[in-house]
C-alpha positions as protocol buffer text, in pm:
chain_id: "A"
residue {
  index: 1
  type: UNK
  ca { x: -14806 y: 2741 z: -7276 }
}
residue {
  index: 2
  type: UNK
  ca { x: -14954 y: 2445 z: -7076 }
}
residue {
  index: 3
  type: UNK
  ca { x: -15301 y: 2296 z: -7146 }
}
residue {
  index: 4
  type: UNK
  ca { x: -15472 y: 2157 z: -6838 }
}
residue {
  index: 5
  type: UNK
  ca { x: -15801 y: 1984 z: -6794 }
}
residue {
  index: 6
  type: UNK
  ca { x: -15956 y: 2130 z: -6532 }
}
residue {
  index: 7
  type: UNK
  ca { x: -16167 y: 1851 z: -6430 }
}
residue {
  index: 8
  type: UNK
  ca { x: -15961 y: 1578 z: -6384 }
}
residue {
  index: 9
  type: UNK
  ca { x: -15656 y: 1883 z: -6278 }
}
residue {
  index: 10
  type: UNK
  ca { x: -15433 y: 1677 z: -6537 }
}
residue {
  index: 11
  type: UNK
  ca { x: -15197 y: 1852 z: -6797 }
}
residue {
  index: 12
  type: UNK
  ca { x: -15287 y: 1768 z: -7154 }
}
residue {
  index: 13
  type: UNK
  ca { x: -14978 y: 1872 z: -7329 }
}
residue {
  index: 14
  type: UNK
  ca { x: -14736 y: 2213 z: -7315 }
}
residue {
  index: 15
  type: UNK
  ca { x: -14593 y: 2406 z: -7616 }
}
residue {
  index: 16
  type: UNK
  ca { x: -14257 y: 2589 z: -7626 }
}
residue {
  index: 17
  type: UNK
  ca { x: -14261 y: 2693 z: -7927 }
}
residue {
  index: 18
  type: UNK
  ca { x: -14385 y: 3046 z: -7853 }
}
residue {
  index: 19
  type: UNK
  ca { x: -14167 y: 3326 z: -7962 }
}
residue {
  index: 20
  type: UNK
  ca { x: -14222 y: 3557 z: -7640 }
}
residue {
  index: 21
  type: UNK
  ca { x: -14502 y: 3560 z: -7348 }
}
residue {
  index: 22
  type: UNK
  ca { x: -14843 y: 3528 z: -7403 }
}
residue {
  index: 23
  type: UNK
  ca { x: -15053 y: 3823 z: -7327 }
}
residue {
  index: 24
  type: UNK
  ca { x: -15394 y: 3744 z: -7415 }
}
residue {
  index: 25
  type: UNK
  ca { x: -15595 y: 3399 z: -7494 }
}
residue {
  index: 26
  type: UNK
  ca { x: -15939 y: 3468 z: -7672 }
}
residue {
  index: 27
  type: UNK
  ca { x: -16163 y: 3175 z: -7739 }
}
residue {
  index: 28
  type: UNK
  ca { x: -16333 y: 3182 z: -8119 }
}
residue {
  index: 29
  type: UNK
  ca { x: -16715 y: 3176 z: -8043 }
}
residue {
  index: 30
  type: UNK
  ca { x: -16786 y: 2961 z: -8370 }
}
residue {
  index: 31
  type: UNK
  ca { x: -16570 y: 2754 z: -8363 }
}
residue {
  index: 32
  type: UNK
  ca { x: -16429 y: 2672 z: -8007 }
}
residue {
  index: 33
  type: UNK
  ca { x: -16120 y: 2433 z: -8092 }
}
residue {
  index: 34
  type: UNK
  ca { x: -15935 y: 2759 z: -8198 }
}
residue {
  index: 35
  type: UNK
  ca { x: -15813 y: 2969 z: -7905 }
}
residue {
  index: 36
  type: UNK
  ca { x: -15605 y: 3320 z: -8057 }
}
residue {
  index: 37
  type: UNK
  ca { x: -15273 y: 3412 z: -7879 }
}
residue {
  index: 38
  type: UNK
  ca { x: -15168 y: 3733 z: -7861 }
}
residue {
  index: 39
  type: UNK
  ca { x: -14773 y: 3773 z: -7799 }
}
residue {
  index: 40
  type: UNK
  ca { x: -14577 y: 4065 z: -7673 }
}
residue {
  index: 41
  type: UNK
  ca { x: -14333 y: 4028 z: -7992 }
}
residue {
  index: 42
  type: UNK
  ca { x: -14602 y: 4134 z: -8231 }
}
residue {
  index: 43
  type: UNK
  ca { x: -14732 y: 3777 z: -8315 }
}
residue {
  index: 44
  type: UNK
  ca { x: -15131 y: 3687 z: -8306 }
}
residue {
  index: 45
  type: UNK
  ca { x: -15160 y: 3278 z: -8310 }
}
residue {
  index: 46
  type: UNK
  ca { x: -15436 y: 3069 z: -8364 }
}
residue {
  index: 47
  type: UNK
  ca { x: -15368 y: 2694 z: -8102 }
}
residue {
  index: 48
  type: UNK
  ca { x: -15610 y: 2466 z: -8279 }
}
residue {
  index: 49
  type: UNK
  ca { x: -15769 y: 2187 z: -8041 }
}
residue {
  index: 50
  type: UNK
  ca { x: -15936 y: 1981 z: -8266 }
}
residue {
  index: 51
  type: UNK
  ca { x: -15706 y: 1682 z: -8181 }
}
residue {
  index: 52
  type: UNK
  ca { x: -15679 y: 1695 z: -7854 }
}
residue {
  index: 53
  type: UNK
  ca { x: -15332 y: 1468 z: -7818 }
}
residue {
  index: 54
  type: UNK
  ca { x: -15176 y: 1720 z: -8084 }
}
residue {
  index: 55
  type: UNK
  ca { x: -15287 y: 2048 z: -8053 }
}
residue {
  index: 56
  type: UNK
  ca { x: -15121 y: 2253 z: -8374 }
}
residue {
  index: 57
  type: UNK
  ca { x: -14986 y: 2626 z: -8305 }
}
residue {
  index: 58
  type: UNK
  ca { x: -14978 y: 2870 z: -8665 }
}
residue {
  index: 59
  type: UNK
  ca { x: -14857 y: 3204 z: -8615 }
}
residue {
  index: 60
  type: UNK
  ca { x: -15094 y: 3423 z: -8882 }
}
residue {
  index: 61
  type: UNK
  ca { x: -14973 y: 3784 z: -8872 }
}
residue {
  index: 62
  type: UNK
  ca { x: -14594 y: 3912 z: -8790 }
}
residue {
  index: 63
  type: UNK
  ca { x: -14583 y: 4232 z: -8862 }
}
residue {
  index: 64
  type: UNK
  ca { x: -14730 y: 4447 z: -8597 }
}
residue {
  index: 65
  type: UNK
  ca { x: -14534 y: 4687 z: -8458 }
}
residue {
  index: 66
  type: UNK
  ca { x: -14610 y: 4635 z: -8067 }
}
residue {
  index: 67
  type: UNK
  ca { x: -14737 y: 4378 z: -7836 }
}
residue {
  index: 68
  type: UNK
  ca { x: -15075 y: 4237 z: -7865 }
}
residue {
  index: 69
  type: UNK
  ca { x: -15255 y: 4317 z: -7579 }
}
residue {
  index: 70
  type: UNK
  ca { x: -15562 y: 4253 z: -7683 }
}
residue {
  index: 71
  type: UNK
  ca { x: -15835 y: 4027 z: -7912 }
}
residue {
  index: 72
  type: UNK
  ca { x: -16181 y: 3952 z: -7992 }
}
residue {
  index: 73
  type: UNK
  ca { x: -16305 y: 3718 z: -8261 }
}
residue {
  index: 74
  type: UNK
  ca { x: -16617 y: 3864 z: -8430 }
}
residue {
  index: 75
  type: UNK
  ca { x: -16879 y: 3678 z: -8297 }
}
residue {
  index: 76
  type: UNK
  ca { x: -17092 y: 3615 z: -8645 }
}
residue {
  index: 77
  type: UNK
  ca { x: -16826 y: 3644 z: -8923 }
}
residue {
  index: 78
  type: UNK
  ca { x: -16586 y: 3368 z: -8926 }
}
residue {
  index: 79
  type: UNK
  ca { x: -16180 y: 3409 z: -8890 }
}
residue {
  index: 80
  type: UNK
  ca { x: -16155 y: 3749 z: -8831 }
}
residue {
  index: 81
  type: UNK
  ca { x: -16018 y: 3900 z: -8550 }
}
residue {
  index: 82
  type: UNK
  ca { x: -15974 y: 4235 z: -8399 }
}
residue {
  index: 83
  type: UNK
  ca { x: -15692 y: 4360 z: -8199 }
}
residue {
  index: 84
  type: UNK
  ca { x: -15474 y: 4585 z: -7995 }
}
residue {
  index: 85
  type: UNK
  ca { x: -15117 y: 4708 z: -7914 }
}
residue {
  index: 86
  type: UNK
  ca { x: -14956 y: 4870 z: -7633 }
}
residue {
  index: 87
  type: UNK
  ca { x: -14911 y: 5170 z: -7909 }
}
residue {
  index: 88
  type: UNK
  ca { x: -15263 y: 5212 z: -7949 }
}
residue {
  index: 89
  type: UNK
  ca { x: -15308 y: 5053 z: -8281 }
}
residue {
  index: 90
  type: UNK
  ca { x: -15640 y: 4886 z: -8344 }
}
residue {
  index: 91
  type: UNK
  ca { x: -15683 y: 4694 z: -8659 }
}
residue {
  index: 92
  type: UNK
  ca { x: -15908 y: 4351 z: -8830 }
}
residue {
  index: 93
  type: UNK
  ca { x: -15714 y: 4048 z: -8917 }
}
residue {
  index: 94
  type: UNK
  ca { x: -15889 y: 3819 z: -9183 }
}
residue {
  index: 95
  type: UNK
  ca { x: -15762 y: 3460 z: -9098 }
}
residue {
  index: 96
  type: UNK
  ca { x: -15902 y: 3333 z: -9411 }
}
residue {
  index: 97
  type: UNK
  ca { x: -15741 y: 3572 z: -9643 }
}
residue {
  index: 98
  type: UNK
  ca { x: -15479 y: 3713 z: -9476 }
}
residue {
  index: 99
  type: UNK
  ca { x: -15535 y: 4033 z: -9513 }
}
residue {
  index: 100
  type: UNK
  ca { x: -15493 y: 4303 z: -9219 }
}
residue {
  index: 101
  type: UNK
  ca { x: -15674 y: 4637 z: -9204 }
}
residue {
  index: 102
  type: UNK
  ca { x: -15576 y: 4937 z: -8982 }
}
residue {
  index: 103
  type: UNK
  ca { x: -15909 y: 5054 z: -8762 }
}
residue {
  index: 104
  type: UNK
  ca { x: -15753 y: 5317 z: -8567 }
}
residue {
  index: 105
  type: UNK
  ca { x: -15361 y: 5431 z: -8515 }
}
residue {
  index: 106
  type: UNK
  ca { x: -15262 y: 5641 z: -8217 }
}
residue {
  index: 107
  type: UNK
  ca { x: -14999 y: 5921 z: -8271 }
}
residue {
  index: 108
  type: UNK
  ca { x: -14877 y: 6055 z: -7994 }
}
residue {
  index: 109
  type: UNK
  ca { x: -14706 y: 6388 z: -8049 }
}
């Protein structure tokens, strides 16, 4: 992942630390240093861009059973994030806590 100012057309700085290709980039609304990555192993990240020489990558949830394809950070209520697989699985992911609820889950039979 390669962070460019667009301005100037320099790059800032590039991370290879990502376990698999990035599918989607969402912007937080509220706070817009923290930019979500969703990956297609099943990883949502949060790239934090506070300090702009060393932007820090955390990996938050693990688990889910598809690619991310999808995200949206709720636009009033901070850290939480919605999001969708390939599978059809829609769920809420509480940065703060930790916690992830199930929404909707596809079954195809």
């Amino acid at each position: 992942l390669c962070i460019y100012d667009l301005p100037s057309s320099t790059l800032i700085n590039s991370l290879v630390s990502i376990p698999g290709s990035v599918n989607v980039i969402q912007a937080c609304p509220l706070q817009t240093s923290c930019i979500a990555l969703g990956v297609d192993t099943g990883n949502i990240g949060v790239l934090d861009l506070s300090l702009s020489n060393s932007p820090s990558l955390s990996f938050l949830w693990q688990s889910i059973p598809a690619d991310v394809c999808h995200l949206a950070w709720h636009p009033i209520r901070e850290g939480r994030i919605a999001y969708s697989t390939r599978l059809g699985h829609i769920a809420l992911y509480d940065t703060l806590t930790g916690r992830s609820r199930v929404v909707y889950d596809c079954k195809y039979t």
